[in-house]
N, C-alpha and C positions, 0 to 999 in steps of 0.2 A: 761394339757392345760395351757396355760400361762398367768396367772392374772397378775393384775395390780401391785400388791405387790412381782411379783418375779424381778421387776425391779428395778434401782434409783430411787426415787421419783422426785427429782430434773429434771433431768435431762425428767421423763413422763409428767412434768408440763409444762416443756421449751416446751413441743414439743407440747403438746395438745394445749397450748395459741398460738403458731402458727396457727392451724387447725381453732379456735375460731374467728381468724381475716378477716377466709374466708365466715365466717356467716356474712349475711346481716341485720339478726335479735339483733347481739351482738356487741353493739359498746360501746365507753365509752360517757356519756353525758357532755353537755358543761363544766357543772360544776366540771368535774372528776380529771383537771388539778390543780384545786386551794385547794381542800382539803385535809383532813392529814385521815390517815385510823383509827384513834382513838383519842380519848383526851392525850394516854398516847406517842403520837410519839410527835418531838417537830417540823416535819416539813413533806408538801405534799412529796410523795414519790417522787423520782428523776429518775426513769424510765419512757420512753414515752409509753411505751405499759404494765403499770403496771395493768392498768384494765383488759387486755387478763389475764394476770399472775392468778390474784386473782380470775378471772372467772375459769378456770381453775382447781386452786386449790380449789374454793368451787365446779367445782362439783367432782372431787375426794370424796371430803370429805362427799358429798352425795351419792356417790358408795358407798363408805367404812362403812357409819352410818345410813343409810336414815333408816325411815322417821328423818326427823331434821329440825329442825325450825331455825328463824332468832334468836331466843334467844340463842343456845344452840352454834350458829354458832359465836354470839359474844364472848362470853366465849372463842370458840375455838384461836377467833384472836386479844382478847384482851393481857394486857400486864401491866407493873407497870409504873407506873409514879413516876417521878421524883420530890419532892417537897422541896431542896433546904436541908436545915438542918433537916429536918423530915423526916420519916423511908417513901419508897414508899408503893403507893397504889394502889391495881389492879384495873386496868379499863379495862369496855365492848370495844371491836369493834366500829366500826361504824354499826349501824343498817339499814341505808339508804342505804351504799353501797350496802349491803349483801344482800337488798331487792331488790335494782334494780337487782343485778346481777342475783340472782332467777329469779324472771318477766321475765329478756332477754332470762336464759337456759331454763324456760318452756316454753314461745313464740319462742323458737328453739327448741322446741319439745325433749330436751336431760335430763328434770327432769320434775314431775309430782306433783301432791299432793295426797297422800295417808293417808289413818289410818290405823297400827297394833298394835292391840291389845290396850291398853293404849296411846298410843303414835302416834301423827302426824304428818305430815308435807310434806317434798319431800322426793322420791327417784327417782331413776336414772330412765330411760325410756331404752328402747330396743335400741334406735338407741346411747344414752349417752353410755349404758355399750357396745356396739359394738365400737365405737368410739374411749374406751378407751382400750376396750381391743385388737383392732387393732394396734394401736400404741404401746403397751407394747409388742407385739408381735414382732413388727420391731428391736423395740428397744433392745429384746432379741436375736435376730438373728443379730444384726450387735456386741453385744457384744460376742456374741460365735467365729465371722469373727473375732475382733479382737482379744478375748483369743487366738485361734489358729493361729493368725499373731504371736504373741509374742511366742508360745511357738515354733513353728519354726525357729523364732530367735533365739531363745534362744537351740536351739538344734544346728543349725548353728554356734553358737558360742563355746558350749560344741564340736562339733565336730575339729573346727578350733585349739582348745584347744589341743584336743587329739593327733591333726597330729603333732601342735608343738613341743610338748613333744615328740612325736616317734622321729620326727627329731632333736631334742636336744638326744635324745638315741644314736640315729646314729653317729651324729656326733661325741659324747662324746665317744662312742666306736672304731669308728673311729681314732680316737685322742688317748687313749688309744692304741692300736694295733698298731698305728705309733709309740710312744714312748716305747712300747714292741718291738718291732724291732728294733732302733736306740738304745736298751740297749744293746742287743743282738747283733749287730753289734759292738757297744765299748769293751763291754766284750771280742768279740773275737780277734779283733785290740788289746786291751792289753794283751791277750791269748799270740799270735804270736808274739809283742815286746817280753814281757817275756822269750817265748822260743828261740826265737833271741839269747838275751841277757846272760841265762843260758851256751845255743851252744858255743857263743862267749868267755862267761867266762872258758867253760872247754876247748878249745882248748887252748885260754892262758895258763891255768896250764901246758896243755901236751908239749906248747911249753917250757915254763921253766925247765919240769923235763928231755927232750930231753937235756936241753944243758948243 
């Protein structure tokens, strides 16, 4: 069966933050345009639907980890900071983002809060891991549609390849066999000058030793 992880990840995020934009429960808030997703970026992101993006990609990463908390998730989307002549230093996430966006995926009913064993926090819900794993499903079936476009191409080409060559054979033998011939014909045009020429010289003599 075809999980999440037998596909691009990119490419499963692109497509989930799509779907994400069709929920009415998951939007980005007023404030979602003017802030930067950590201390360590130096500017808001420049994508208009970057909050589908990151919704998205946390709950992936609640598929993949759950249960998980807003702590473990900053970590995940933290990064270094730049600090001019000084060595960088790691910084958390933003915490606020990661919490709205939780809030919105379990008020869309796609993550949950749970405890295993030690550890709490969300994991994904039936209808999240359906979701995602619908879409990794598509997205494995059109990559199979195109492996097999290309490799028909590419048989089409090998074959194209092949007929050229025959026909370079052809001709080349072709061309060969002509000039096997027209040797074969000089040869014997100088055969018969020769014996001409021979004929002609011995009756000279006979004419001489006659007179």
């Amino acid at each position: 069966m075809v999980k999440i992880f037998d596909v691009h990840q990119t490419q499963l995020i692109n497509k989930v933050a799509e779907e994400l934009k069709k929920l009415k429960d998951l939007s980005p808030p007023d404030w979602a345009k003017f802030v930067k997703t950590g201390v360590h970026r130096e500017r808001p992101p420049e994508s208009l639907d970057w909050w589908y993006v990151r919704a998205a990609a946390v709950l992936r990463k609640v598929y993949k980890l759950g249960p998980i908390g807003v702590s473990k998730l900053r970590k995940a989307y933290g990064g270094k900071q730049r600090r001019g002549h000084k060595p960088p230093k790691t910084k958390l996430g933003s915490g606020n983002i990661l919490r709205t966006i939780l809030q919105q995926l379990e008020k869309a009913e796609l993550v949950k809060q749970a405890k295993k064993s030690a550890h709490k926090g969300r994991i994904a819900t039936a209808k999240g891991v359906s979701l995602l794993d619908k879409i990794a499903r598509e997205l494995f079936k059109n990559y199979n549609k195109e492996n097999k476009t290309v490799a028909k191409a590419d048989t089409n080409k090998v074959d194209t390849k092949h007929a050229e060559k025959a026909e370079e054979k052809v001709e080349s033998k072709t061309a060969h066999e002509k000039k096997a011939v027209h040797d074969n014909k000089t040869t014997h045009e100088k055969t018969i000058v020769h014996e001409r020429a021979s004929a002609h010289e011995k009756a000279s003599q006979a004419n001489q030793k006659s007179e």
